[in-house]
C-alpha positions, -999 to +999 in steps of 0.1 A: -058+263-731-092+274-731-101+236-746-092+228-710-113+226-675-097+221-644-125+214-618-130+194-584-135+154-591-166+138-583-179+102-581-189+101-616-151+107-627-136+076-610-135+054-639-114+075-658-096+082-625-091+050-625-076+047-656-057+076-653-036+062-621-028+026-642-013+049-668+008+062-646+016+029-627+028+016-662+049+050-664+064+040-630+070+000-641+048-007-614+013-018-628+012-051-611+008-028-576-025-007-585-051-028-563-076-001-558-110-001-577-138+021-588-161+004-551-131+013-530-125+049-549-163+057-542-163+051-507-132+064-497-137+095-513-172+100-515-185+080-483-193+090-445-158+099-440-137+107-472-099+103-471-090+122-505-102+144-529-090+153-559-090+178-595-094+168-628-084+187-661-109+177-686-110+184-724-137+201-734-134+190-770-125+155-762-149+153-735-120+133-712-107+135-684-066+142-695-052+151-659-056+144-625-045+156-590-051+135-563-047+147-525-052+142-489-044+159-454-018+148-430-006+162-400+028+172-389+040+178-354+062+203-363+045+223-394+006+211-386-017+209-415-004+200-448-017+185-479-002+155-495-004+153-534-004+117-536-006+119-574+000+146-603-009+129-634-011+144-670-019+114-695+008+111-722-009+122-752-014+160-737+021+167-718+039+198-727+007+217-729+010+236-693-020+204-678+005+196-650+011+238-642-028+238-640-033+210-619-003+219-593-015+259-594-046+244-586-038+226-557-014+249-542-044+274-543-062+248-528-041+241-499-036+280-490-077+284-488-075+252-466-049+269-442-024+243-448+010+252-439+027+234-471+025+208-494+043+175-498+045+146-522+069+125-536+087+116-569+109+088-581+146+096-587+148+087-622+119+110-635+138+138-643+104+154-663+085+154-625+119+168-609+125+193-633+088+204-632+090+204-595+120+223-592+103+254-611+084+261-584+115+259-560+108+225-540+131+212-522+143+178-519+146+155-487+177+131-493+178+124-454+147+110-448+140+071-458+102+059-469+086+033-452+052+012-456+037-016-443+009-030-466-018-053-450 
């Protein structure tokens, strides 16, 4: 592990952020949906008023970014503060190597020092790796609750 740095992202990263969410959309089937770019990125999480931040696991010897989590705050009017892991993403090549425990550790440390009162994200139903993962550190599972969007 010590090959590995887990660090806060920063503008210069997005590129390979970038990247690192299109592998995952092709994970997900889902490529065709990944509108966002590197201009949109930068100012939404590194303008006047960011929206997300995020950590990076980066290979020391490879000098790459290999992992990404990607957050942002909502609000609850029942629990308050939380953070929302929007994505938890360890590129193929180096799963199985404890990246993902890093990157969720991480965050959950992250989230605590924020004052948040939990975390929440979401996983599909057929990835059995994310659920299994998840389980380990005793999630629980909403099958009540439906998702909705609107996209403009």
């Amino acid at each position: 592990m010590s090959d590995y740095i887990i660090r806060p992202g920063v503008r210069a990263d997005l590129p390979e952020v970038l990247d690192l969410i299109k592998e995952l959309a092709v994970y997900e089937k889902a490529l065709h949906e990944v509108c966002n770019t590197i201009s949109m990125m930068e100012k939404d999480g590194f303008g006047d008023n960011p929206v997300f931040g995020f950590f990076v696991v980066q290979s020391a010897s490879q000098q790459r970014l290999v992992g990404l989590a990607l957050y942002y705050y909502r609000y609850s009017t029942w629990k308050g503060k939380r953070l929302y892991l929007e994505d938890l993403i360890v590129t193929e090549s180096e799963r199985g190597k404890g990246l993902g425990k890093m990157l969720m550790d991480e965050t959950i440390a992250f989230a605590k020092q924020q004052k948040c009162t939990g975390m929440m994200w979401q996983a599909l139903d057929w990835n059995t790796p994310a659920l299994d993962f998840y389980k380990t550190y005793g999630a629980s599972f909403d099958e009540e609750w439906v998702n909705c969007n609107l996209d403009f």
